[in-house]
C-alpha positions in Angstrom: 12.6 -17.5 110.1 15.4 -14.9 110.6 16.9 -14.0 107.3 19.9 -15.5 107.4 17.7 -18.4 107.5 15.7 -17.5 104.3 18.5 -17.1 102.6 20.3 -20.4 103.5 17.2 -22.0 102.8 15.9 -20.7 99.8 16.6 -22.9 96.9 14.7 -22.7 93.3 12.1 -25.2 93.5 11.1 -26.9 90.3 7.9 -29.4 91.4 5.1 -27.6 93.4 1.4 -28.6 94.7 -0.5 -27.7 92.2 -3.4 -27.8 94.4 -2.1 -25.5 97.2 -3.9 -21.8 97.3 -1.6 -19.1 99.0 -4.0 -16.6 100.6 -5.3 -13.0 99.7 -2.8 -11.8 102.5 0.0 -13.7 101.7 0.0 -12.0 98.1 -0.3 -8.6 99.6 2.2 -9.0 102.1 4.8 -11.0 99.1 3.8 -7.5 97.3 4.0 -5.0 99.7 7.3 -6.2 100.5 8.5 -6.6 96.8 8.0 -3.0 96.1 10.2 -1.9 99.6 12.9 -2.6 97.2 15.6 -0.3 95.7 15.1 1.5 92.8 17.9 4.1 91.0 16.4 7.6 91.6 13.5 5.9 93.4 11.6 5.4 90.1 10.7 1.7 90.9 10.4 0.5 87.1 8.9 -3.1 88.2 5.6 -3.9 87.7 4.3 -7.2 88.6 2.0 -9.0 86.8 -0.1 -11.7 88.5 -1.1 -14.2 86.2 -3.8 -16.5 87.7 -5.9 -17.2 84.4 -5.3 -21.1 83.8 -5.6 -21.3 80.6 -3.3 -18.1 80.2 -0.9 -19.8 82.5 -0.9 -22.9 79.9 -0.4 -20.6 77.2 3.0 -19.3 79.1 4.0 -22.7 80.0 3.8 -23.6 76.4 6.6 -20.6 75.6 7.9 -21.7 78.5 9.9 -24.7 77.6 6.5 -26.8 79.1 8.3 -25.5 82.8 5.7 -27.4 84.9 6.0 -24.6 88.0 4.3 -22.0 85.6 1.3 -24.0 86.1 1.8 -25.7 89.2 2.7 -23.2 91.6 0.4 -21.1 93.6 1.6 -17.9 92.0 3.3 -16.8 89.1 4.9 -13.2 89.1 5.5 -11.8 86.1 8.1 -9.0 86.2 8.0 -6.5 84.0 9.9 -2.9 83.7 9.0 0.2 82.6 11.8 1.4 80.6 10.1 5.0 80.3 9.4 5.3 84.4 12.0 8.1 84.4 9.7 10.3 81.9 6.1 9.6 83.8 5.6 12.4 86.7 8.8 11.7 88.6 8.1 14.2 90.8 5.3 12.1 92.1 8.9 9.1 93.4 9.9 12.1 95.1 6.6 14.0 96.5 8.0 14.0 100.4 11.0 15.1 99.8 12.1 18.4 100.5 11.7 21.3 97.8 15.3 21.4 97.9 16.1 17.5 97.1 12.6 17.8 94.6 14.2 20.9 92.6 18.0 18.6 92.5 16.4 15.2 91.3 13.9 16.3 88.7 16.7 17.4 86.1 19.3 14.9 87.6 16.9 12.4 86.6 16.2 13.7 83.1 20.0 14.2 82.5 20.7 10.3 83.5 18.1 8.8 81.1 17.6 11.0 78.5 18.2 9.6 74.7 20.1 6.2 76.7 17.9 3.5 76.0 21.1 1.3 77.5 20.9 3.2 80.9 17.0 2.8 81.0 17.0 -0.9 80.1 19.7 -1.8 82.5 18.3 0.1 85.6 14.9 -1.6 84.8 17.3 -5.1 85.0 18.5 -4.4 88.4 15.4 -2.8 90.3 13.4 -5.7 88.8 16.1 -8.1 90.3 16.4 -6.5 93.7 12.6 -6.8 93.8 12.3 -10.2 92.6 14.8 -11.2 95.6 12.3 -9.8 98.1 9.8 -11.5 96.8 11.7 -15.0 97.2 12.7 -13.8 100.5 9.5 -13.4 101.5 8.5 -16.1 100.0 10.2 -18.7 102.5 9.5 -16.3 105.1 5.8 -17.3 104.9 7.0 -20.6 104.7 7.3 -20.8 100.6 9.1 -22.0 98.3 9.7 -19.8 94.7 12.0 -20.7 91.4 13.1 -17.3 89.6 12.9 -17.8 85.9 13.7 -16.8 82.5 13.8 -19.8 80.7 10.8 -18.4 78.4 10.3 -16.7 74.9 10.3 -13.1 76.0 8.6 -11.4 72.9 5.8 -14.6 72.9 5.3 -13.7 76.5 5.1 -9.9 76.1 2.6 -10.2 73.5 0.2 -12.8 75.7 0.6 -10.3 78.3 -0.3 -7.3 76.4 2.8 -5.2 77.3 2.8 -1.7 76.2 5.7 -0.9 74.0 7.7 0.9 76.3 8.2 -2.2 78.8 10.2 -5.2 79.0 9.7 -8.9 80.8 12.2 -9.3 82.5 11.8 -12.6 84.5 9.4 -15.1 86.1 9.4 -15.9 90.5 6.9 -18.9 90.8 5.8 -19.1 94.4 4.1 -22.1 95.9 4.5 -25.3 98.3 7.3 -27.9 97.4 6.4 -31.6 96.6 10.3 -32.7 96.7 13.0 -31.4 98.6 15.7 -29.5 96.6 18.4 -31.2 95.9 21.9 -30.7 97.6 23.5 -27.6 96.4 25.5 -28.7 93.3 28.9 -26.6 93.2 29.0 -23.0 95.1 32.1 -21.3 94.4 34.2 -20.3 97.4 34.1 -16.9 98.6 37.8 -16.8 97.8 37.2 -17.6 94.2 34.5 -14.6 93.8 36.3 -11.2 96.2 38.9 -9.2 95.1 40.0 -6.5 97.4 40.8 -3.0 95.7 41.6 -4.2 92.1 41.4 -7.2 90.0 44.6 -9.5 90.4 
């Protein structure tokens, strides 16, 4: 599937085969691909959480709003962020760069997240978005289907998943097989409605 394709195609799925296994490969290659995303400063704040303990998955479901694709699908991706990524060894997101770029990010970095727990918790929002995309890309590359998801009590979910204090959930992707087709798209806005050239109107 080219990726105009994928993204065409890709629809959030709500009922999946709960008795479909997605292979070893097929995780490391939905993974591999996830974390090819972009990242401000190259700090890549995701972390992804594969949750495939049943009974923990019935456990989420159950702060889930009883979502039947937490349990259902193949895989269920938690993704978290890392609000403090900025502070853990960043020189280690920019190790082959040259000395020069090394010696201009460290304190650029530093300067931009310092003391602004805003800034750090809304670059962990959109690297964990641009990732979770991939993923569902990827997804219905492999011939998948996913639903992104953060119809869930966050701070229940946190605690079942032992986050440490300094990171956030931020949503679920479920990936698995379809048992119904989705249903036809129910009202995209024309691009019309959504562009503005230069200024707002």
């Amino acid at each position: 599937m080219n990726l105009q394709e994928a993204i065409i195609n890709r629809r959030s799925i709500k009922v999946f085969d709960p008795d479909h296994v997605i292979s070893e490969g097929e995780i490391k290659t939905l993974l591999e691909l996830a974390v090819l995303s972009p990242s401000a400063f190259n700090i890549q704040h995701w972390r992804f959480i594969i949750v495939n303990n049943q009974q923990l998955r019935q456990q989420i479901r159950e702060k889930s709003w009883d979502q039947s694709q937490v349990t259902d699908a193949s895989l269920l991706i938690v993704l978290a962020g890392d609000t403090m990524a900025w502070n853990k060894s960043p020189e280690r997101y920019w190790k082959n760069a040259p000395a020069e770029v090394q010696e201009f990010m460290m304190p650029a970095i530093n300067e931009y997240y310092k003391s602004k727990p805003e800034i750090q918790r809304d670059e962990v929002m959109r690297s964990c978005g641009m990732a979770a995309m991939n993923l569902m890309l990827t997804a219905k590359d492999l011939g998948y289907d996913s639903c992104p998801m953060d119809g869930f009590n966050f701070d229940a979910v946190a605690k079942l998943l032992n986050f440490p204090s300094d990171h956030i959930p931020v949503m679920f992707v479920a990936i698995g097989k379809a048992l119904q087709d989705p249903r036809p798209r129910s009202g995209q806005l024309p691009v019309d409605q959504v562009v503005q050239y230069n200024q707002f109107k």
